[in-house]
C-alpha positions in Angstrom: 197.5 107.1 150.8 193.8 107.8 150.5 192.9 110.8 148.5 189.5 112.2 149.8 187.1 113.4 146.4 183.8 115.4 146.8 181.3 114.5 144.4 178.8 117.4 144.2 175.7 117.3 142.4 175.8 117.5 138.4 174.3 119.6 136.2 170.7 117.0 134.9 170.3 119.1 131.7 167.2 121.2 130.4 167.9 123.9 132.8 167.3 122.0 135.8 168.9 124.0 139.0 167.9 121.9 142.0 166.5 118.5 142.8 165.1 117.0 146.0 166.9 113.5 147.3 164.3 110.7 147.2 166.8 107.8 148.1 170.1 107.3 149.2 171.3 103.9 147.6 174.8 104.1 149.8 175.7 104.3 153.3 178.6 105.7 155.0 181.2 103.5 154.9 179.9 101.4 151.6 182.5 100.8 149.0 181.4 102.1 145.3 182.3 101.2 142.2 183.4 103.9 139.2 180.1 105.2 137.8 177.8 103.4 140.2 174.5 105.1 141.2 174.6 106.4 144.6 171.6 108.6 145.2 168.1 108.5 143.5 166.7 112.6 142.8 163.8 114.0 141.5 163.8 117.0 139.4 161.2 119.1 137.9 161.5 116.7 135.5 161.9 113.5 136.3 163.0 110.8 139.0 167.0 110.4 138.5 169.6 107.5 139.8 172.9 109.7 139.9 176.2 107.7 139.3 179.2 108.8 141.2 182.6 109.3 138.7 184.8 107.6 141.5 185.3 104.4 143.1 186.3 104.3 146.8 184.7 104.1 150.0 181.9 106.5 151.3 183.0 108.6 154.0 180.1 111.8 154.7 176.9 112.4 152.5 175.2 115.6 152.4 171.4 116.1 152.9 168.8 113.7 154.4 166.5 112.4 152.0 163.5 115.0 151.4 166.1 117.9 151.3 166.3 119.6 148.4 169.6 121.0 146.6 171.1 123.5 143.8 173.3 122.3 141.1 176.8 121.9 142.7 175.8 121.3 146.1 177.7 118.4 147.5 176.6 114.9 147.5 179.1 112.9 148.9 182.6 112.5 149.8 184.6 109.4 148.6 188.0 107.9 149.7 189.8 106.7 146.6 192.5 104.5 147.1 190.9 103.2 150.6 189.4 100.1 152.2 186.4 100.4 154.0 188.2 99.3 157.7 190.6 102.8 157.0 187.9 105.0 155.2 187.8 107.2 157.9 190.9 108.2 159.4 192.0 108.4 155.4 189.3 110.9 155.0 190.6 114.7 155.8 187.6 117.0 155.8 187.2 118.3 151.8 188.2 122.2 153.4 191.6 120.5 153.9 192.4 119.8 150.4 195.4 121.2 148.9 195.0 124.8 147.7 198.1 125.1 145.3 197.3 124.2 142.0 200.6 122.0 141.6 199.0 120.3 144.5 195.7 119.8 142.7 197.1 119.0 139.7 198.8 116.1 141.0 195.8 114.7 143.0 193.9 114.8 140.2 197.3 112.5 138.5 197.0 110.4 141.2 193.6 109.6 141.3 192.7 109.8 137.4 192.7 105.8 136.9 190.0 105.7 139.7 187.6 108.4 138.0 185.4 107.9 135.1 184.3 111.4 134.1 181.3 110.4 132.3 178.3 110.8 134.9 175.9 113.7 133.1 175.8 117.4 131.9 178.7 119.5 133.1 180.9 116.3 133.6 183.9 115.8 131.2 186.5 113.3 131.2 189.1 115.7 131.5 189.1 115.9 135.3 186.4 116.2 138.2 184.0 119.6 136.7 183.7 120.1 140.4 187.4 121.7 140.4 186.0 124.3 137.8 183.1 125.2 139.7 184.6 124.9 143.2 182.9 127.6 145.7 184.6 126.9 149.0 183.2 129.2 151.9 186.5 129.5 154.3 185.3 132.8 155.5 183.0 132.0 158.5 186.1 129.1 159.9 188.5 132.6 159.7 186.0 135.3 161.2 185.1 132.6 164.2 188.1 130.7 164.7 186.3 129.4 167.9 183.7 126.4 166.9 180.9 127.2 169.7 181.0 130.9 170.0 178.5 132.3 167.4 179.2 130.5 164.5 176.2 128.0 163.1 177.0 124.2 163.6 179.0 122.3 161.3 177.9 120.4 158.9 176.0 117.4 160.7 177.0 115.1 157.2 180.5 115.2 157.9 182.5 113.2 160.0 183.8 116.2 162.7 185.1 116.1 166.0 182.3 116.2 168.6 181.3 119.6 169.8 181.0 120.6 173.3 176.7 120.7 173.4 175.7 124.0 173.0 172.7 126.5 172.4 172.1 125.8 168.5 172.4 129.0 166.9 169.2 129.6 164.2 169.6 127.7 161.1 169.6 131.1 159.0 169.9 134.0 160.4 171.5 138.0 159.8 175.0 137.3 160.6 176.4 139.6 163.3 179.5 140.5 160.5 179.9 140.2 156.8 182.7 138.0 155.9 185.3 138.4 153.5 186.0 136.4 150.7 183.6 134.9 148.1 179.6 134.3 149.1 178.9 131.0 149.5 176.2 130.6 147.1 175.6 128.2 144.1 172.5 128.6 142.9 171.9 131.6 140.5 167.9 131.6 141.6 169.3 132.3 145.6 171.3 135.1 144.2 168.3 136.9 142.0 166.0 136.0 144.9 169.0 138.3 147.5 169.6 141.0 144.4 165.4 141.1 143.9 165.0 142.3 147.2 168.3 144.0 147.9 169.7 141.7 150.5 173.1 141.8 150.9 174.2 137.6 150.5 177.0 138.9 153.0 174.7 139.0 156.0 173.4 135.7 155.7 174.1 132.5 157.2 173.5 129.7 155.5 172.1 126.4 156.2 173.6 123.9 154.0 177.5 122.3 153.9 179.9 124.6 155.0 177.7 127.2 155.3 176.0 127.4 151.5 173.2 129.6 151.7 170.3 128.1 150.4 166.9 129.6 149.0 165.2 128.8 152.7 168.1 131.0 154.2 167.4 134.0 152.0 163.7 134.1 152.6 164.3 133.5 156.2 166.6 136.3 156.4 164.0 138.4 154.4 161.3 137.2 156.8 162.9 138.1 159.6 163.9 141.7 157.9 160.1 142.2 157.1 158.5 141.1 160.1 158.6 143.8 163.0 158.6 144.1 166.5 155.2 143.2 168.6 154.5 146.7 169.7 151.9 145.6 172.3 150.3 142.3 173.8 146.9 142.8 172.2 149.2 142.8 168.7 149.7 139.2 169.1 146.5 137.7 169.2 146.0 138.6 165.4 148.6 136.9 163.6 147.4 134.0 165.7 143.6 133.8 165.0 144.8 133.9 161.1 147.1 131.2 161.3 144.9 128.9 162.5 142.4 129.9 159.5 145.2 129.4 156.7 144.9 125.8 156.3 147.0 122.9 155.0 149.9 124.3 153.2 151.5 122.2 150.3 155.0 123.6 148.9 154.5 124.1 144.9 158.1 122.2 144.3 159.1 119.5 142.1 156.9 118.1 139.3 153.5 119.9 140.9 155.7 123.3 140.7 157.0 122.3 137.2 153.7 121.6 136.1 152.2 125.0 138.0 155.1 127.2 136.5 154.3 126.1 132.6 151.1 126.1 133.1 151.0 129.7 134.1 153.5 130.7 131.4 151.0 129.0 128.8 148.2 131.0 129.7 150.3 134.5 130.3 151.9 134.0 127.0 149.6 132.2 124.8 146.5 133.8 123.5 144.7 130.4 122.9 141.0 129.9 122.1 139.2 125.9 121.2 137.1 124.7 118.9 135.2 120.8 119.1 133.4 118.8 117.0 131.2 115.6 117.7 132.9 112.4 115.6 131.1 109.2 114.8 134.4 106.5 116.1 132.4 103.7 114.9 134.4 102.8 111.7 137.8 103.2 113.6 136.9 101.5 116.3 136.3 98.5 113.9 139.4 99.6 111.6 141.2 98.8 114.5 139.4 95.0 115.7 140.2 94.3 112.3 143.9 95.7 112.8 144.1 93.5 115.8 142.6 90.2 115.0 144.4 90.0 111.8 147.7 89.2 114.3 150.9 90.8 115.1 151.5 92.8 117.8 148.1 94.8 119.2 147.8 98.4 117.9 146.3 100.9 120.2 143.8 103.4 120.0 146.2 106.3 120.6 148.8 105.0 118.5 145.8 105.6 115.4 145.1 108.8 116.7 148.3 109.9 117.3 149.1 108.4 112.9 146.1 111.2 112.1 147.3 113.9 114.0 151.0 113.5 112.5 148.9 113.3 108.6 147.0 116.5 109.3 150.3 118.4 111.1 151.5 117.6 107.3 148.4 119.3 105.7 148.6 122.1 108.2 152.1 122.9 108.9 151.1 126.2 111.2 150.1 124.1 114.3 153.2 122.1 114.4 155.3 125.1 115.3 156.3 127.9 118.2 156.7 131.8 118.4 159.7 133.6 118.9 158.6 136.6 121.2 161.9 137.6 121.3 162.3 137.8 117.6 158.6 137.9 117.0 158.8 135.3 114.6 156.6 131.9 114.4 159.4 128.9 113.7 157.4 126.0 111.3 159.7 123.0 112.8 160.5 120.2 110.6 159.7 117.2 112.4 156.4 116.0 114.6 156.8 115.0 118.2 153.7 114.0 119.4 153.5 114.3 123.6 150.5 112.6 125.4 149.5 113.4 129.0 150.1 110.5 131.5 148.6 111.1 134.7 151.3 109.4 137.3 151.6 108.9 141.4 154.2 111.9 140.7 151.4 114.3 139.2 150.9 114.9 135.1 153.4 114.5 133.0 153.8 114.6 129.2 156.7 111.8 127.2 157.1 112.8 123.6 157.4 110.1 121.1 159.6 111.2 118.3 159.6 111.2 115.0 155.9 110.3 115.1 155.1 111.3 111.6 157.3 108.4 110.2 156.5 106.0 112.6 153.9 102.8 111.5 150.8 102.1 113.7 152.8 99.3 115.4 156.1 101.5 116.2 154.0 104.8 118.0 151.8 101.4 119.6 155.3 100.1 120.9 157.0 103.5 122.0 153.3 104.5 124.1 153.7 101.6 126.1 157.4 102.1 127.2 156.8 105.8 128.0 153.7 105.1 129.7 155.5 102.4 131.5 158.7 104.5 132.4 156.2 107.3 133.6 154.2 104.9 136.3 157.8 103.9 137.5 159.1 107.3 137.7 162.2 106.2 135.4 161.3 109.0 132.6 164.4 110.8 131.8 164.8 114.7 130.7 165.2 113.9 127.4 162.0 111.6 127.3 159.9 114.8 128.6 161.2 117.7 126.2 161.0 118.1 122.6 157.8 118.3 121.6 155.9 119.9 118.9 152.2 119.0 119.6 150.2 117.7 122.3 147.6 114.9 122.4 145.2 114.4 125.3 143.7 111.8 125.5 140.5 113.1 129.0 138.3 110.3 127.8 140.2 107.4 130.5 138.5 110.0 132.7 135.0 109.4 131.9 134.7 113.0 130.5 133.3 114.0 127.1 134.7 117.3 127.3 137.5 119.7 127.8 139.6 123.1 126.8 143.1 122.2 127.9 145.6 124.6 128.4 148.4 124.2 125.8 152.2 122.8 126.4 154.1 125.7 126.5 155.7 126.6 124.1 153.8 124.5 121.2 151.0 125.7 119.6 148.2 123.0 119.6 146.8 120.4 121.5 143.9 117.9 120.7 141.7 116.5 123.2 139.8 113.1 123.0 136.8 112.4 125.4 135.4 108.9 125.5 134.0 107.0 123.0 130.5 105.8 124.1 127.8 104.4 122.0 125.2 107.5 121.5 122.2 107.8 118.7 123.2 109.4 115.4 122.1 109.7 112.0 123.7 107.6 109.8 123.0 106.9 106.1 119.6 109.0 106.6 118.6 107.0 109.4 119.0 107.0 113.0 121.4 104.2 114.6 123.5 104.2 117.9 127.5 104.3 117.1 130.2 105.2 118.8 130.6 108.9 119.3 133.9 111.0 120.2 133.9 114.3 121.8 137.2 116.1 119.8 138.8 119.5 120.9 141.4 121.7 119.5 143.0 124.1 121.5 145.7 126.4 119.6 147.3 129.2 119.7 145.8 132.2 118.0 149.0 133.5 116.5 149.8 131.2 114.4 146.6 130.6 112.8 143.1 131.8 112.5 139.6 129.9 113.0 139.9 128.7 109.4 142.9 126.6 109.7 142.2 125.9 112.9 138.9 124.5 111.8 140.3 123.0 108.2 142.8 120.7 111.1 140.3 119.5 113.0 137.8 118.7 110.4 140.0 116.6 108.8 141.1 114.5 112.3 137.2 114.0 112.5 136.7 112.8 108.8 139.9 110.4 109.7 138.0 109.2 112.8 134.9 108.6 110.7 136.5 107.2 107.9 140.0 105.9 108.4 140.2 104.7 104.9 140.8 108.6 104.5 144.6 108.3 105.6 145.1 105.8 101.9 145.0 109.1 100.1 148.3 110.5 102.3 150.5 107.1 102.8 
């Protein structure tokens, strides 16, 4: 007999709590293989294919794509042990599974050859991690036994008996009655949203599969708590006149409200200040024709720049670090992990290429192409996005000369590179046209003063006028 599995969505790592579905890659009634990707997500993070840990036959998904859901939501259901023809008269609805635990202990026996375990964070090979997690919201089936009377509809992803058409009740909304039993909530942002505003999780509704309340649900509810009564006609007209002055309104979600949050946090937290300098390119420039004509793979101009940035992070340890508020320390880390910023469909992002400090020009040329690659396909993963120690922007694809970017929270440097363009400048006591960078340094101000600040960036200057400097340090 088919057993009936709920895959729900898995922890992605780095403290990701929600992601929104981009893609469905299966279809009702599709058979999947063990750890086959069935849904395509994007976090604050990244774009992510999700495997599913069982192989069976799809028999209700969760969520259109655009909707956005909390760690542990369900994804999908699967019929393991089914062919697609009896998929879905095999497939009780998941609030029918057995409640004993010598009954789930032996669904989970019967199914264990048909599970993989390994799909990401919070998923062991011990068994599904969605037992230990399990929130099931019986409550609202007990305190209305009788489908249309005030209850919200059922979950439109699952494959119910047809309901007698209705009046929809409000998506969320103040329940009438506070149920018993546990509070169908699953993200720990919805519940210090409710306890933030002292709204009792108990008199809401909730929007998502069997009844999950969902962050929209909780500011509905407070909404519709805040907003009074229209105490006379002419009250009306107000609200109206201001909402059509308001505008186009874009929701700060995803990678746009990742990128928003940090950058806020960096300029909350960091008391940063910049410092530039003007740099004749001319000799790297031509260090690097040389470099490339000689043959072998190309080497790109980052990849140099990014070779004198790891040298000087060795000369001046106190920018390749972070500060502890909590401890009020400033942690020196050991290795350099240079980011760049790569401006993507998706918004900006930053890869890290680690281990850049014992990397060759030819290596960090290598490892910048992939990562810029993976970020124009969206295919960066979590890992290829965290971990950095220092920050390397390069504004000058821009056409700019100029900038004072807002550090990478929590590192405590970044340099910025305009364009190289050919400008007049005395050379040798005379004046010649060469090719002149703009370079800025923006850093945190507790881990360093002006001087060291200054001592860093002069040195990635005299490197740019005269790469021959880096001999003295390989």
């Amino acid at each position: 007999m088919a057993q009936v599995l709920e895959f729900k969505l898995p922890d992605l790592g780095e403290g990701l709590t929600e992601a929104e579905i981009v893609r469905w890659l299966v279809d009702v009634g599709d058979v999947v293989a063990i750890d086959q990707p069935v849904v395509e997500v994007e976090t604050a993070k990244a774009m992510v294919e999700v495997p599913c840990p069982y192989g069976g036959v799809v028999t209700a998904r969760f969520g259109d794509e655009g909707t956005e859901l909390p760690v542990g939501a369900p994804l999908l259901t699967v019929a393991v042990g089914a062919s697609a023809a009896d998929a879905t008269a095999a497939a009780p609805a998941p609030q029918a599974q057995p409640a004993a635990a010598g009954a789930a202990g032996s669904a989970e026996a019967a199914v264990s050859s048909e599970y993989s375990g390994n799909v990401l964070v919070g998923y062991g090979t011990a068994g599904p991690a969605a037992r230990r997690r399990r929130i099931r919201p019986q409550a609202p089936a007990v305190a209305h036994p009788t489908p249309n009377a005030t209850a919200g509809p059922a979950p439109t992803a699952r494959a119910a008996a047809p309901v007698a058409p209705a009046a929809p009740a409000p998506v969320a909304t103040v329940a009438v009655a506070a149920p018993e039993g546990p509070v169908p909530v699953i993200s720990p942002l919805v519940r210090k949203l409710a306890r933030d505003q002292g709204l009792d999780l108990r008199e809401v509704r909730g929007s998502g599969p069997e009844g999950l309340i969902l962050r929209a649900d909780v500011e509905r509810a407070l909404t519709a708590r805040a907003t009074p009564a229209p105490v006379a006609p002419a009250a009306a007209v107000v609200p109206a006149a201001s909402a059509a002055s308001t505008g186009e309104r874009i929701p700060l979600r995803g990678l746009r409200g990742a990128v928003a949050d940090k950058l806020s946090r960096s300029r909350t937290e960091i008391p940063d200040a910049t410092c530039w300098v003007d740099a004749d390119a001319t000799e790297l420039m031509a260090a690097r024709a040389a470099m490339n004509a000689a043959g072998g793979p190309k080497i790109s101009l980052l990849a140099l720049l990014a070779r004198i940035c790891a040298h000087a992070l060795s000369r001046f340890p106190e920018l390749n670090s972070t500060v502890d508020t909590a401890a009020r320390e400033i942690v020196r880390l050991p290795g350099v992990h240079i980011g760049f910023a790569a401006q993507t469909p998706r918004g900006l992002v930053v890869p890290v290429v680690r281990d850049a400090g014992t990397r060759t020009a030819e290596s960090l040329t290598e490892e910048f192409g992939r990562l810029t690659e993976s970020a124009r396909q969206g295919t960066l993963t979590p890992a290829d996005l965290t971990g950095g120690t220092f920050t390397l922007n390069n504004y000058g694809v821009f056409g700019v000369d100029g900038s004072t970017p807002i550090i990478n929270h929590p590192e405590a440097a970044m340099l910025g590179v305009g364009r190289i363009i050919p400008k007049p400048w005395v050379h040798q006591g005379e004046l010649a046209v060469r090719q002149v960078v703009q370079l800025s340094l923006t850093f945190d101000h507790r881990v360093c003063d002006g001087g060291t600040a200054g001592g860093f960036l002069r040195y990635v200057a005299d490197c740019v006028e005269q790469p021959a400097v880096l001999l003295r340090t390989v």
